[in-house]
C-alpha positions, -999 to +999 in steps of 0.1 A: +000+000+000+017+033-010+003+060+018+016+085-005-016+077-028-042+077+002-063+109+013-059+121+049-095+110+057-086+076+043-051+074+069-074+084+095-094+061+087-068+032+080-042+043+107-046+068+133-090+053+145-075+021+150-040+034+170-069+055+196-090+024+196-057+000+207-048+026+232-080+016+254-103+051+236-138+045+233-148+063+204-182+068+201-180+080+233-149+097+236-138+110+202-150+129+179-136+132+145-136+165+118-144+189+141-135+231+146-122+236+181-120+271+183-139+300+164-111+315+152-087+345+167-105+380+166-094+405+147-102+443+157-089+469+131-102+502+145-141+497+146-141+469+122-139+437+142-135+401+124-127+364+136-092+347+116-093+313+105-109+282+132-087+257+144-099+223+127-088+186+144-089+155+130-096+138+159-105+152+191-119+145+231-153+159+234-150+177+264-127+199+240-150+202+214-174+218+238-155+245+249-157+255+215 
């Protein structure tokens, strides 16, 4: 198998679910996968304010996730 050729959802998929799962993770319950962790850094400029980019995680804990 040349992992050059795969997608990252399909290493996730292939590699790193299975490596949480042998380290004793639940993962319906504690993982969740393709998630935005933050709502990106604000940006003021003056009176105009904006947010940046979100932070995005393949995988994540939950509790993280919420915090969001």
């Amino acid at each position: 198998m040349n992992k050059k050729s795969l997608t990252e959802r399909d290493i996730c998929t292939k590699f790193i679910t299975p490596a949480v799962k042998d380290a004793g993770w639940d993962v319906l319950s504690q993982i969740r996968e393709q998630v935005y962790f933050t709502r990106g850094r604000i940006i003021v400029r003056g009176r105009l304010v904006t947010r940046g980019k979100a932070k995005f995680a393949d995988h994540i804990p939950p509790a993280h996730a919420a915090r969001a």
